[in-house]
mmCIF file of the N, C-alpha and C atoms, coordinates in Angstrom:
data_MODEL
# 
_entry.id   MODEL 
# 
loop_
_atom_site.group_PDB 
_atom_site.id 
_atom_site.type_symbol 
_atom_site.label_atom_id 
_atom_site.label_alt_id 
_atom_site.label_comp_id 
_atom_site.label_asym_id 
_atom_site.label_entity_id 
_atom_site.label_seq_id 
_atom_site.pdbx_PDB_ins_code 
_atom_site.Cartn_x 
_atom_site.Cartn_y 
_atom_site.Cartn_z 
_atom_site.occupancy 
_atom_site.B_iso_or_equiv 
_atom_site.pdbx_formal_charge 
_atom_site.auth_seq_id 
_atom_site.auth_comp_id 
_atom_site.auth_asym_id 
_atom_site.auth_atom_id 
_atom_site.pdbx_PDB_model_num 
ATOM 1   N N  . UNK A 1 1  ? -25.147 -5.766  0.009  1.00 0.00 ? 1  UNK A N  1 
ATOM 2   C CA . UNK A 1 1  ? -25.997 -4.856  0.746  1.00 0.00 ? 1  UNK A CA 1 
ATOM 3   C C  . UNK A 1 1  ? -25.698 -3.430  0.301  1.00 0.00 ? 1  UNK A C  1 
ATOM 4   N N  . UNK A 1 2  ? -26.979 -2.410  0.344  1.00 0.00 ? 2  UNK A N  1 
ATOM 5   C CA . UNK A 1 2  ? -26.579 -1.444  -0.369 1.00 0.00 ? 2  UNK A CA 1 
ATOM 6   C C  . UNK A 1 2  ? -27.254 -0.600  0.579  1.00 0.00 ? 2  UNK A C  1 
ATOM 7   N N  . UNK A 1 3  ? -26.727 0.721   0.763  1.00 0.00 ? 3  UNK A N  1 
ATOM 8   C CA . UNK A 1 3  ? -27.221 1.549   1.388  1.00 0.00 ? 3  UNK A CA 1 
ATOM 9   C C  . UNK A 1 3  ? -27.313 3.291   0.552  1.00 0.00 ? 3  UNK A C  1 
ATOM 10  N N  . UNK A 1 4  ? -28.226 3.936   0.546  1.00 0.00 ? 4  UNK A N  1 
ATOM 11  C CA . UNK A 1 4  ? -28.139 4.919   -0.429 1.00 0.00 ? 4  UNK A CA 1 
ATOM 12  C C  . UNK A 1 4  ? -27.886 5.904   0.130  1.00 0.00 ? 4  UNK A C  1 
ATOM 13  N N  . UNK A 1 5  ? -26.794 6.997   0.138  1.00 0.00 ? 5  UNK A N  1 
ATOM 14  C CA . UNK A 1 5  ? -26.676 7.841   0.997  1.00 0.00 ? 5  UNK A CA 1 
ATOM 15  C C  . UNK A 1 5  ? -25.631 7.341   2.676  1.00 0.00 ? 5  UNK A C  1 
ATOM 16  N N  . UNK A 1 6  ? -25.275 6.212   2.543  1.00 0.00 ? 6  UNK A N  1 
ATOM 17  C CA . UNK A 1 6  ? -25.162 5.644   4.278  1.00 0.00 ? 6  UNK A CA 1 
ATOM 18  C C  . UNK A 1 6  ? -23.741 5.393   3.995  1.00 0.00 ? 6  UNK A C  1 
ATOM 19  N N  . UNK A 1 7  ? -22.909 5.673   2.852  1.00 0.00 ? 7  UNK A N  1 
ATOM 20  C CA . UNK A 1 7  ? -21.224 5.299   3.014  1.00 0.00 ? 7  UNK A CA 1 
ATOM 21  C C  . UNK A 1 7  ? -20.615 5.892   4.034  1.00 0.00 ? 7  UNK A C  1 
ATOM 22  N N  . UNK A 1 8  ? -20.566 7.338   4.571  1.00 0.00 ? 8  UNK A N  1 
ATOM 23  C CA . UNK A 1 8  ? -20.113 8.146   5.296  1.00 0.00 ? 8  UNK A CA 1 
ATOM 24  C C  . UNK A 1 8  ? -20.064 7.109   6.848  1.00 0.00 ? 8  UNK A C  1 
ATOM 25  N N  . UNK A 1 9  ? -22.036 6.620   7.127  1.00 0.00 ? 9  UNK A N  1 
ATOM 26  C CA . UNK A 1 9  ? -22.082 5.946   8.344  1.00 0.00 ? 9  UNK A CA 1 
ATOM 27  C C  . UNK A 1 9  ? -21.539 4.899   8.064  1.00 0.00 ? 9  UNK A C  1 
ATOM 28  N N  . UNK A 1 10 ? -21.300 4.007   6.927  1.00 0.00 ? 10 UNK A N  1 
ATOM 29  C CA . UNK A 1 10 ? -20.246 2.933   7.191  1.00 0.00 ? 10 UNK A CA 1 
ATOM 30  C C  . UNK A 1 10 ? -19.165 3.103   7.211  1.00 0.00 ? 10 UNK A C  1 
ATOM 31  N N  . UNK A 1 11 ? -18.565 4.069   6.409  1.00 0.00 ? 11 UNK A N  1 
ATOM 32  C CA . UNK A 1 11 ? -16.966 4.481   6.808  1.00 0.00 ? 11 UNK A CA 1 
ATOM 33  C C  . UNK A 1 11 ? -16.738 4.328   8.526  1.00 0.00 ? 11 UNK A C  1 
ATOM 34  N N  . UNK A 1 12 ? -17.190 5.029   8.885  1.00 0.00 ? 12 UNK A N  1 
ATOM 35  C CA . UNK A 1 12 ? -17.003 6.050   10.523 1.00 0.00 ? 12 UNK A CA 1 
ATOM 36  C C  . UNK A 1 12 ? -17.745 4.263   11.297 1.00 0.00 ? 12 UNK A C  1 
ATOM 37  N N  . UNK A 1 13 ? -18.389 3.970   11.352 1.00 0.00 ? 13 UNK A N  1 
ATOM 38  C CA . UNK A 1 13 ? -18.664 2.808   11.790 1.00 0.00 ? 13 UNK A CA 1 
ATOM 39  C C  . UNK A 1 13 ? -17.754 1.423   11.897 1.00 0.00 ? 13 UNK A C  1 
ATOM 40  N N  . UNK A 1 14 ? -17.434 1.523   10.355 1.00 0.00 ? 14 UNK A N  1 
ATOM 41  C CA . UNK A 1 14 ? -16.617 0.210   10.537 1.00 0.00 ? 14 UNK A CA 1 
ATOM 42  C C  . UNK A 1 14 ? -15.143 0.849   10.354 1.00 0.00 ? 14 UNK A C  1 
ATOM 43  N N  . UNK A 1 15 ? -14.830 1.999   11.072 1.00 0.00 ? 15 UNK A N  1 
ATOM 44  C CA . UNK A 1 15 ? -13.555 2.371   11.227 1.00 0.00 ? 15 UNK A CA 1 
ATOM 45  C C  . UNK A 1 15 ? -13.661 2.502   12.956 1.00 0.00 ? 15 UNK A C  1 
ATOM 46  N N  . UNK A 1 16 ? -14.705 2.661   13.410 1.00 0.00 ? 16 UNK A N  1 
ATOM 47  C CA . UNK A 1 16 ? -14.585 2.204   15.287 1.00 0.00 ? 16 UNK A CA 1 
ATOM 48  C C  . UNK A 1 16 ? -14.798 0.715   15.627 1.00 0.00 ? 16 UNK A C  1 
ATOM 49  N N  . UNK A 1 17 ? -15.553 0.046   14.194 1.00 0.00 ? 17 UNK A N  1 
ATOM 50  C CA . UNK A 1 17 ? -15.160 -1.407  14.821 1.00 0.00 ? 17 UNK A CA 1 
ATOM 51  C C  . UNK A 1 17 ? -13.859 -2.418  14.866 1.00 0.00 ? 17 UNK A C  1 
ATOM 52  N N  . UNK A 1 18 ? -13.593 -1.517  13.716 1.00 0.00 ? 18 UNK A N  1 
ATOM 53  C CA . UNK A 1 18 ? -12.302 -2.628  13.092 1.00 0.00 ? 18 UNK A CA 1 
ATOM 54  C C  . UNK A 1 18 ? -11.405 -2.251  14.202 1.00 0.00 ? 18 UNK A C  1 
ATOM 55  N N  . UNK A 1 19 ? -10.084 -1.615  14.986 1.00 0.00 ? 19 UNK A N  1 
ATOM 56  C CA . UNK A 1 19 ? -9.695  -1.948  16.084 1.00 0.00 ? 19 UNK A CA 1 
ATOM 57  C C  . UNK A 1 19 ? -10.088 -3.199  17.231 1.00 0.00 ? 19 UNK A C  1 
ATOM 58  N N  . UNK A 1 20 ? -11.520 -3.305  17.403 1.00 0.00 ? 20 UNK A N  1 
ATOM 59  C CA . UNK A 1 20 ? -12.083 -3.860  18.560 1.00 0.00 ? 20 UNK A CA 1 
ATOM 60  C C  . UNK A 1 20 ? -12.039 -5.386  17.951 1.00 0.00 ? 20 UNK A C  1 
ATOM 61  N N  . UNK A 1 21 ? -12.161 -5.700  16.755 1.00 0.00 ? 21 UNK A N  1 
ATOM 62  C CA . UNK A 1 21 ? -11.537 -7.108  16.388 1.00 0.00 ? 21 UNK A CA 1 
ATOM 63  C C  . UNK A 1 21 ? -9.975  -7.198  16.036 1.00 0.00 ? 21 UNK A C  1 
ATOM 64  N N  . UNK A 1 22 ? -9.109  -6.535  15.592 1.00 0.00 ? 22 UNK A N  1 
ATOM 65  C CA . UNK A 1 22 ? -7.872  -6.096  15.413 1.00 0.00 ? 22 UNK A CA 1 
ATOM 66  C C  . UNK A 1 22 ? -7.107  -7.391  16.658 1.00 0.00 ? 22 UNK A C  1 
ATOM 67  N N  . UNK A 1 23 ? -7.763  -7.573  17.783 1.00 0.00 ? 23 UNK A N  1 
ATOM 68  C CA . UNK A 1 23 ? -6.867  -8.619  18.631 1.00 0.00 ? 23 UNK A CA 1 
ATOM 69  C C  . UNK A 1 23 ? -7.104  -9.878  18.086 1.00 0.00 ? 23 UNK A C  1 
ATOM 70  N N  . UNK A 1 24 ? -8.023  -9.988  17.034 1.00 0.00 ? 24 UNK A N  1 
ATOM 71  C CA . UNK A 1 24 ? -8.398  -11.438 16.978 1.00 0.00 ? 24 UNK A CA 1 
ATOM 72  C C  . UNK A 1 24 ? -7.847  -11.544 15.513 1.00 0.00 ? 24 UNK A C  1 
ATOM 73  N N  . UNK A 1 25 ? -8.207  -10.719 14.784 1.00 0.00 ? 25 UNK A N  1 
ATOM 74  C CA . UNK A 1 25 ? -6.902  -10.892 13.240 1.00 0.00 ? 25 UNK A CA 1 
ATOM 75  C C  . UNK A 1 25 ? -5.969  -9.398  12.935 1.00 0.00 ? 25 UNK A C  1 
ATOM 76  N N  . UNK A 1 26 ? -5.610  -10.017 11.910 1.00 0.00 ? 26 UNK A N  1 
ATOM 77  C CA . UNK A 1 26 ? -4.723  -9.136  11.103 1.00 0.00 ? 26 UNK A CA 1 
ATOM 78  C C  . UNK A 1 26 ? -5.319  -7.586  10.972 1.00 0.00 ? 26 UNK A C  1 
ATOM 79  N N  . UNK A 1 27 ? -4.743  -6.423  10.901 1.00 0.00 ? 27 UNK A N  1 
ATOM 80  C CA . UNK A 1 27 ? -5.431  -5.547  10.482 1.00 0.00 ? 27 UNK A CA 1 
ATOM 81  C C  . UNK A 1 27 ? -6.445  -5.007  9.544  1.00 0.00 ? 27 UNK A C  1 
ATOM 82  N N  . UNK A 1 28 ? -5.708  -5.977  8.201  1.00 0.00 ? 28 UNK A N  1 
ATOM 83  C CA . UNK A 1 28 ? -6.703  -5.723  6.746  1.00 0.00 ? 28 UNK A CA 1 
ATOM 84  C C  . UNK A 1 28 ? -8.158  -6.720  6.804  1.00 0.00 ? 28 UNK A C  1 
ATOM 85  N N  . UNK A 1 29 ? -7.738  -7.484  7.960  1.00 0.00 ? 29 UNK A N  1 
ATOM 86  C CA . UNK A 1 29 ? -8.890  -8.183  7.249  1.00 0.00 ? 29 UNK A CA 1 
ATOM 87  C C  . UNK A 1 29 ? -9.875  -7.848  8.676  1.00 0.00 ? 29 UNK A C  1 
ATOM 88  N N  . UNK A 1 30 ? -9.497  -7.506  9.885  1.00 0.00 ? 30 UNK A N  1 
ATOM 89  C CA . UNK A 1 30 ? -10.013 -6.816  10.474 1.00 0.00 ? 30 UNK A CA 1 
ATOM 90  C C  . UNK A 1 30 ? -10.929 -5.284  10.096 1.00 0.00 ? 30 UNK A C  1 
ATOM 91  N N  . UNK A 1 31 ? -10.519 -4.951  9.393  1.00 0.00 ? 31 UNK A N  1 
ATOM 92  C CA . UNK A 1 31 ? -11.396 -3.638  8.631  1.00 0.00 ? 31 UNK A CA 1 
ATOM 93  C C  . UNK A 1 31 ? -12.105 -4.217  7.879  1.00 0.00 ? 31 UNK A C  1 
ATOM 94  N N  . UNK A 1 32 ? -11.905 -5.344  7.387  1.00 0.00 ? 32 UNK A N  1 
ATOM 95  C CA . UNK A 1 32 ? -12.539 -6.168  5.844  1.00 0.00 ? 32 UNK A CA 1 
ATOM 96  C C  . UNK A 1 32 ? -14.056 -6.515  6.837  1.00 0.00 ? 32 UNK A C  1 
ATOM 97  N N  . UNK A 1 33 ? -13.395 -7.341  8.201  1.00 0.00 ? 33 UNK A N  1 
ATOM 98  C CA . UNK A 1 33 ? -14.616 -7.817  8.849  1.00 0.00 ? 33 UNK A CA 1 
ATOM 99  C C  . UNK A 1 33 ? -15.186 -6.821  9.453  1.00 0.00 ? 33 UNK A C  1 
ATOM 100 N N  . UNK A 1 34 ? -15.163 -5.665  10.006 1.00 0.00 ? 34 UNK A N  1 
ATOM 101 C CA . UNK A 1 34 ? -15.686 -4.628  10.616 1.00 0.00 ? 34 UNK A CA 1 
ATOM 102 C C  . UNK A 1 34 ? -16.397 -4.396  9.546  1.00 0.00 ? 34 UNK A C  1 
ATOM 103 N N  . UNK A 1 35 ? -16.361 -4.060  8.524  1.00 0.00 ? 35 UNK A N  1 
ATOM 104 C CA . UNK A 1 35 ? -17.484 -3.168  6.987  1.00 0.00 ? 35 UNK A CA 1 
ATOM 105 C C  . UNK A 1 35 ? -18.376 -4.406  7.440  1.00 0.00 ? 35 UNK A C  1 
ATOM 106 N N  . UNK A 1 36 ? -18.355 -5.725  7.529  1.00 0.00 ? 36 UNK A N  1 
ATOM 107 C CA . UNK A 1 36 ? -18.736 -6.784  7.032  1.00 0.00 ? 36 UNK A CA 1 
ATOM 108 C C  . UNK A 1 36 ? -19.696 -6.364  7.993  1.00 0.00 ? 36 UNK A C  1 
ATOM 109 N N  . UNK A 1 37 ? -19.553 -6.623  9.275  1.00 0.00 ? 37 UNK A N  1 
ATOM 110 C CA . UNK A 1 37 ? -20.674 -6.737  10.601 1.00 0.00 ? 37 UNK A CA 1 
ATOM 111 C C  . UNK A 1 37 ? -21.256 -5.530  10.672 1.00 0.00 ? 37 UNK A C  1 
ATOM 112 N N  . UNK A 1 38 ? -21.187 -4.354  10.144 1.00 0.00 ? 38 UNK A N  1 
ATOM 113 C CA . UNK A 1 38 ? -21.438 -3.114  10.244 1.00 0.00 ? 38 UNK A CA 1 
ATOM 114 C C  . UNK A 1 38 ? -22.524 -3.323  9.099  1.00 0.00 ? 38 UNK A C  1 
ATOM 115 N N  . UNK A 1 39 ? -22.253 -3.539  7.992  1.00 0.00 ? 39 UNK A N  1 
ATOM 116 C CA . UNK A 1 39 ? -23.344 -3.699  7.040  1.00 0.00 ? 39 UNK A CA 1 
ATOM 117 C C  . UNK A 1 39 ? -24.602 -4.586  7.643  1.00 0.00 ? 39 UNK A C  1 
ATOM 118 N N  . UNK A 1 40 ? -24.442 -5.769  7.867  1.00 0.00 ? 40 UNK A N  1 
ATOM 119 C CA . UNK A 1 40 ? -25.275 -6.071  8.807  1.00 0.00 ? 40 UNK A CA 1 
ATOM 120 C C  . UNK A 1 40 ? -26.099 -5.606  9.562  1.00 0.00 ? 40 UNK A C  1 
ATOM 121 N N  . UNK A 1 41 ? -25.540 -5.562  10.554 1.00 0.00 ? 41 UNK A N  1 
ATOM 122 C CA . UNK A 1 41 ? -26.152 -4.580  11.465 1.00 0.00 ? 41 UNK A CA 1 
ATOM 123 C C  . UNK A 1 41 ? -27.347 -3.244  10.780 1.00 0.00 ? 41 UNK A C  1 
ATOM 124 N N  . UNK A 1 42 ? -26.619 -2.735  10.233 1.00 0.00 ? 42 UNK A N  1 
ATOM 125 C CA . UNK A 1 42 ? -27.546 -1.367  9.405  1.00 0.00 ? 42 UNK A CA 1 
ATOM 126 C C  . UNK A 1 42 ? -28.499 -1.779  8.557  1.00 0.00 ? 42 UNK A C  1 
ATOM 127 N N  . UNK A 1 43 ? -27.966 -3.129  8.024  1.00 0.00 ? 43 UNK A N  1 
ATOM 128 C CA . UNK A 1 43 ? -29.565 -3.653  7.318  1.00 0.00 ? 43 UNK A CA 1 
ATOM 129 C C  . UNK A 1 43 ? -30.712 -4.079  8.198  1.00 0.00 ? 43 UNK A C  1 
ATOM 130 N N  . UNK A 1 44 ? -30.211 -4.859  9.308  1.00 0.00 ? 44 UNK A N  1 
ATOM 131 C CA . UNK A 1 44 ? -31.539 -5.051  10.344 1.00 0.00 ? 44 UNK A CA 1 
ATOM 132 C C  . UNK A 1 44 ? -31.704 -3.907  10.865 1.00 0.00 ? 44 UNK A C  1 
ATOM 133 N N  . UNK A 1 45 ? -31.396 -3.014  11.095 1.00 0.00 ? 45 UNK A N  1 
ATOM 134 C CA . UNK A 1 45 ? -31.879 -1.860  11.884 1.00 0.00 ? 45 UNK A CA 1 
ATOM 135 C C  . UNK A 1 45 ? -32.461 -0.496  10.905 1.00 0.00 ? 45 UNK A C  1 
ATOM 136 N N  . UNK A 1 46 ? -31.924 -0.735  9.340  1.00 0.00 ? 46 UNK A N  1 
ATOM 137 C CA . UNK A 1 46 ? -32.969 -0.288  8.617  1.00 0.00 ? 46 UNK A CA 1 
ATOM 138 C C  . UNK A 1 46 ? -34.201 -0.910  8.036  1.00 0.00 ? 46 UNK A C  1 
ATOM 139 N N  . UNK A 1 47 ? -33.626 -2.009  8.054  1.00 0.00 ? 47 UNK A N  1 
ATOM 140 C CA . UNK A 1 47 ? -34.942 -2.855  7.678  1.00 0.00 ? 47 UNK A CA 1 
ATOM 141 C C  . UNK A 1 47 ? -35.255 -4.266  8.375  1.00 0.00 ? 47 UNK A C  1 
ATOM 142 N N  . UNK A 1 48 ? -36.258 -3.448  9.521  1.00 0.00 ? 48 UNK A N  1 
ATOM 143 C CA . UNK A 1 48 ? -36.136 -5.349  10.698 1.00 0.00 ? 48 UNK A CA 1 
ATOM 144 C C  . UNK A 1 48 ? -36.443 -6.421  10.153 1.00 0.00 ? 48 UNK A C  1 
ATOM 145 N N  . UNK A 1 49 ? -36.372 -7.147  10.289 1.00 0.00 ? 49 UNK A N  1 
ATOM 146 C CA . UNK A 1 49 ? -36.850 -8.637  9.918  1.00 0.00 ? 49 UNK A CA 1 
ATOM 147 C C  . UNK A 1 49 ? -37.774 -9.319  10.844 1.00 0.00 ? 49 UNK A C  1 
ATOM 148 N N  . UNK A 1 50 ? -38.997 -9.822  10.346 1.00 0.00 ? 50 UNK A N  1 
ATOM 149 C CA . UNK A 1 50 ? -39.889 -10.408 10.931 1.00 0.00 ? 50 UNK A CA 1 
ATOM 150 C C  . UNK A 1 50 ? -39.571 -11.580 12.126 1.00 0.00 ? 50 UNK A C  1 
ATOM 151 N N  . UNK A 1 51 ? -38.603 -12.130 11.326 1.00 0.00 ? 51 UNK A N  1 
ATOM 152 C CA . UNK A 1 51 ? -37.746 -13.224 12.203 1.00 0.00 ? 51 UNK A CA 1 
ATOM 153 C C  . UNK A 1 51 ? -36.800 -13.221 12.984 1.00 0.00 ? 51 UNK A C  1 
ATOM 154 N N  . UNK A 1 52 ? -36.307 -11.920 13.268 1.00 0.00 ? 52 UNK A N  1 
ATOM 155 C CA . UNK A 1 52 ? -35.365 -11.779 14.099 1.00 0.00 ? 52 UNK A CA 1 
ATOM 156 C C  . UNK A 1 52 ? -35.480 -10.647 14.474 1.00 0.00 ? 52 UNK A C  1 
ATOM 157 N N  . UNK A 1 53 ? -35.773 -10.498 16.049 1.00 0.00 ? 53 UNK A N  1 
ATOM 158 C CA . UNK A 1 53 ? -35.811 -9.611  17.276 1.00 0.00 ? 53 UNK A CA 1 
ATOM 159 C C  . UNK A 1 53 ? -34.364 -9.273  17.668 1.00 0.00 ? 53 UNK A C  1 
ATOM 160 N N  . UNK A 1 54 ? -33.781 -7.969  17.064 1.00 0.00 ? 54 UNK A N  1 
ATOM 161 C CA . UNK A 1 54 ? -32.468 -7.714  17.835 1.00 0.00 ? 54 UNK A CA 1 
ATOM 162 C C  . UNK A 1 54 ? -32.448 -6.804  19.017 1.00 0.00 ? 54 UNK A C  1 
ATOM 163 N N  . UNK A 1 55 ? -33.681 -7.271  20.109 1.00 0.00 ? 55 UNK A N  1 
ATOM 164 C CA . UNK A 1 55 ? -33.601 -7.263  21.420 1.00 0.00 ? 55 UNK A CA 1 
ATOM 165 C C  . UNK A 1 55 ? -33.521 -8.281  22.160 1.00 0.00 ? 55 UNK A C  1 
ATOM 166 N N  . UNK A 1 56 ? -33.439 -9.128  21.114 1.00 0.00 ? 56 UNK A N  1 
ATOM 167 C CA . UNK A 1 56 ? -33.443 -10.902 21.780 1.00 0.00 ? 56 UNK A CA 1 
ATOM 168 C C  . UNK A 1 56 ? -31.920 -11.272 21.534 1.00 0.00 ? 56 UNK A C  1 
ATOM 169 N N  . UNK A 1 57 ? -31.555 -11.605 23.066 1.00 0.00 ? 57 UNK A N  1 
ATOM 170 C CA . UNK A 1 57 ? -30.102 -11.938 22.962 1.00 0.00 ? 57 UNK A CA 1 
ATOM 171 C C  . UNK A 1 57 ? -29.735 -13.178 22.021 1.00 0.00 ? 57 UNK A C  1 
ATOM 172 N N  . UNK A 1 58 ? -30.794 -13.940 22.125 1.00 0.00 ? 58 UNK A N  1 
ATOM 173 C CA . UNK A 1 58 ? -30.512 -15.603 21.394 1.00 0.00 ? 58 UNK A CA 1 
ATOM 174 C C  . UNK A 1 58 ? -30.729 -15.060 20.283 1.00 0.00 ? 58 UNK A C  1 
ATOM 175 N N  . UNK A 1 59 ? -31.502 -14.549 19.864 1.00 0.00 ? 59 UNK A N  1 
ATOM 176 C CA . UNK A 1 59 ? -31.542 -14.157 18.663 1.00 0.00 ? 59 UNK A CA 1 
ATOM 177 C C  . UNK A 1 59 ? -30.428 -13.558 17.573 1.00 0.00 ? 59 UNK A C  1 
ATOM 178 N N  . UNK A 1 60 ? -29.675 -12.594 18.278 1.00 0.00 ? 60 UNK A N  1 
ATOM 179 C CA . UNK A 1 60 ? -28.584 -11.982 18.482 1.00 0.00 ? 60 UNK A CA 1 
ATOM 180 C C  . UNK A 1 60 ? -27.423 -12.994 17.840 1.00 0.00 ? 60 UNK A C  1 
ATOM 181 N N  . UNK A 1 61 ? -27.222 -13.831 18.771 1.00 0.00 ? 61 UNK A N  1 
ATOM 182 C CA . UNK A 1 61 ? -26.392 -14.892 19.271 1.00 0.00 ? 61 UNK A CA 1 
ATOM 183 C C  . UNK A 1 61 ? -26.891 -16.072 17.890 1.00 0.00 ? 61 UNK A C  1 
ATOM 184 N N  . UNK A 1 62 ? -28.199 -16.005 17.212 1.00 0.00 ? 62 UNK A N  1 
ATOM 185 C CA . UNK A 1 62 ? -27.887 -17.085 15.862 1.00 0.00 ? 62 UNK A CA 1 
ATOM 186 C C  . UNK A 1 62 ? -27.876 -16.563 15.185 1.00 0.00 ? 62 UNK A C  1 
ATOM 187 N N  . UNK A 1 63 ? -27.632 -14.865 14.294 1.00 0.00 ? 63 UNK A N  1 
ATOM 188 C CA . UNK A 1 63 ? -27.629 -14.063 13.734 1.00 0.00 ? 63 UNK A CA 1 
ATOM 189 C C  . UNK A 1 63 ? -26.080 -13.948 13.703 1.00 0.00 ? 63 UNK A C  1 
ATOM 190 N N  . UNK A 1 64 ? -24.791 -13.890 14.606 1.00 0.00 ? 64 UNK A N  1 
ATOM 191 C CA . UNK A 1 64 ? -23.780 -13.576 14.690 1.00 0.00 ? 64 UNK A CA 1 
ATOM 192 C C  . UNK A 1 64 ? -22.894 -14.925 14.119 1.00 0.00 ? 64 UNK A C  1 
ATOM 193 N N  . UNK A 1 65 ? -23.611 -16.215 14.850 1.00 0.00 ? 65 UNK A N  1 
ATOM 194 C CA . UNK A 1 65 ? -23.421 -17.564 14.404 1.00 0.00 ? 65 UNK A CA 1 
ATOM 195 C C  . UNK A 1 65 ? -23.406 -17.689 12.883 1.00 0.00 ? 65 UNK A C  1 
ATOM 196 N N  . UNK A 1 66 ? -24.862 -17.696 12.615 1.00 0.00 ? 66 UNK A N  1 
ATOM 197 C CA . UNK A 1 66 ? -24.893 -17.439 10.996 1.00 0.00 ? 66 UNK A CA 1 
ATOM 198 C C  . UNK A 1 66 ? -24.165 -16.666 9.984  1.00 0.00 ? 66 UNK A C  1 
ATOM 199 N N  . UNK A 1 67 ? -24.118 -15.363 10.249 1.00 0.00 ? 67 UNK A N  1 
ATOM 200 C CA . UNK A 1 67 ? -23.527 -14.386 9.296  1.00 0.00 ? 67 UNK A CA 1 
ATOM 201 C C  . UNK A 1 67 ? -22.311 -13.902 9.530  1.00 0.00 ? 67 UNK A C  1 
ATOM 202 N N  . UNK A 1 68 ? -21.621 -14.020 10.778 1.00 0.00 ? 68 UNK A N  1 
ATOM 203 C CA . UNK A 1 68 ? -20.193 -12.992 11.112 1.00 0.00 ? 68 UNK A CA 1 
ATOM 204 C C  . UNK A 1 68 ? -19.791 -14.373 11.588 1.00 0.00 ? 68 UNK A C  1 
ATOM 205 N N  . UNK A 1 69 ? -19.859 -14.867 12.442 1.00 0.00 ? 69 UNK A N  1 
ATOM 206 C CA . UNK A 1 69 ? -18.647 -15.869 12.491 1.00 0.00 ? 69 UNK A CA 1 
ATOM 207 C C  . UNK A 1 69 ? -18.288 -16.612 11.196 1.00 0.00 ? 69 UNK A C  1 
ATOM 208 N N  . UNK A 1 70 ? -19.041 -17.344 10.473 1.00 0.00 ? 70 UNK A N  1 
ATOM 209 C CA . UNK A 1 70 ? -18.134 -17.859 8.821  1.00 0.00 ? 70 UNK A CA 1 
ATOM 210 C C  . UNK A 1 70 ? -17.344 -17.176 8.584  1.00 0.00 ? 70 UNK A C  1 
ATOM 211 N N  . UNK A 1 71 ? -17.447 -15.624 8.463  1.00 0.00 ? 71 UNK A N  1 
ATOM 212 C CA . UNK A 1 71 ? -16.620 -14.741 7.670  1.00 0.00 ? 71 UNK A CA 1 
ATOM 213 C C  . UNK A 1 71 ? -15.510 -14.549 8.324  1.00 0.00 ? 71 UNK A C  1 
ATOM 214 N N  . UNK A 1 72 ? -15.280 -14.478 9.663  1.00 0.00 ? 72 UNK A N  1 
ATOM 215 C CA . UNK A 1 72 ? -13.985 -14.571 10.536 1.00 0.00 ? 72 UNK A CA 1 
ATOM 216 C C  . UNK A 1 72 ? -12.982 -15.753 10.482 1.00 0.00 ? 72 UNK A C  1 
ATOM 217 N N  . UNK A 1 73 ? -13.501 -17.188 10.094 1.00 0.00 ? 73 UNK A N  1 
ATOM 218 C CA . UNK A 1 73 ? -12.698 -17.989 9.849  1.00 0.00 ? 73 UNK A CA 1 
ATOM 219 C C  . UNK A 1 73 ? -11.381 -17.803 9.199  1.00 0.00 ? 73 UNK A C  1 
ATOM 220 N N  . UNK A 1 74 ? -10.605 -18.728 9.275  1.00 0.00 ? 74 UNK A N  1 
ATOM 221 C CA . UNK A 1 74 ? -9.452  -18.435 8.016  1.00 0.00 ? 74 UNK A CA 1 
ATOM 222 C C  . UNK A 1 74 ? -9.949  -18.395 7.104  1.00 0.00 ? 74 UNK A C  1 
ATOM 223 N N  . UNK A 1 75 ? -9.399  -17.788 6.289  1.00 0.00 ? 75 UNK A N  1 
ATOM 224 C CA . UNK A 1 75 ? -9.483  -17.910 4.475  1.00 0.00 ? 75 UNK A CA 1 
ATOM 225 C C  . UNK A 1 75 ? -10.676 -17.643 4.091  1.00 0.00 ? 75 UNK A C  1 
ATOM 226 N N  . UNK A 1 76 ? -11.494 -17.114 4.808  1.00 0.00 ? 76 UNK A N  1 
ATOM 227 C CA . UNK A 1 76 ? -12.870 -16.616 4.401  1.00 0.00 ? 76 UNK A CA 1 
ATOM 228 C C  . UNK A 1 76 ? -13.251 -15.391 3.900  1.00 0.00 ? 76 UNK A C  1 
ATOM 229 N N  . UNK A 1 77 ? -12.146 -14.324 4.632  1.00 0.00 ? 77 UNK A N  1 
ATOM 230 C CA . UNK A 1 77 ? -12.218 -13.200 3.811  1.00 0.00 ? 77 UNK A CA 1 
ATOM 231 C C  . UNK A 1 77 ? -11.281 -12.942 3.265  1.00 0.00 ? 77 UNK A C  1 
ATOM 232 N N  . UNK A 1 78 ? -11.351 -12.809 1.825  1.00 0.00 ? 78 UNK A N  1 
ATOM 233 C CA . UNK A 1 78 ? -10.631 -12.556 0.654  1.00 0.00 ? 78 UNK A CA 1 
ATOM 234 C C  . UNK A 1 78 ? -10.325 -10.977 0.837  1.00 0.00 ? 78 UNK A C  1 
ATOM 235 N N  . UNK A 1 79 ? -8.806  -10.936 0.463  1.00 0.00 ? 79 UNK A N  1 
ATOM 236 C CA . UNK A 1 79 ? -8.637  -8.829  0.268  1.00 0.00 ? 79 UNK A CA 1 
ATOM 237 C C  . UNK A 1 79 ? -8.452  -9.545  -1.960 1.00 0.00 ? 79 UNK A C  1 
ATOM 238 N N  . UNK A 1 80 ? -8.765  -8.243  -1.994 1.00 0.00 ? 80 UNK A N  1 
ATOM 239 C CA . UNK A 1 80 ? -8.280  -8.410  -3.890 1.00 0.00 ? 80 UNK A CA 1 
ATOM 240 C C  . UNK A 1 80 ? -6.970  -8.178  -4.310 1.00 0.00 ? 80 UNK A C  1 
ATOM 241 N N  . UNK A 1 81 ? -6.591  -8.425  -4.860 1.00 0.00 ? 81 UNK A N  1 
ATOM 242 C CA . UNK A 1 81 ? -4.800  -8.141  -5.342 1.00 0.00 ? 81 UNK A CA 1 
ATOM 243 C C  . UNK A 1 81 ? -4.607  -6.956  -5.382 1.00 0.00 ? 81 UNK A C  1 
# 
């Protein structure tokens, strides 16, 4: 996902999310997953999707299923050497 101009809002974004998962993993990969859901997020809300209403909680709720929970699993997010 690419955003042109929008690093600044993902910095500052996924530096207030990453704490708020921080109870559920490690720190690094807590920031790893914060960029992760933050990118997200900024792509549907720059560019909606026909198929998904993110005023619709269910909607919400198979969007988070789909794309952010895999990545929270173990061993799912890779840091690089």
């Amino acid at each position: 996902l690419a955003f042109t101009q929008m690093d600044q809002v993902l910095r500052i974004a996924s530096a207030f999310a990453a704490p708020h998962l921080a109870r559920f993993l490690d720190p690094d990969r807590a920031e790893m997953a914060a960029e992760w859901i933050v990118r997200i997020l900024l792509s549907y809300t720059s560019s909606p999707s026909p198929t998904v209403d993110t005023a619709d909680e269910d909607d919400i709720r198979s969007l988070v299923r789909a794309f952010v929970l895999p990545a929270l699993e173990p061993n799912q997010i890779q840091t690089t050497p």
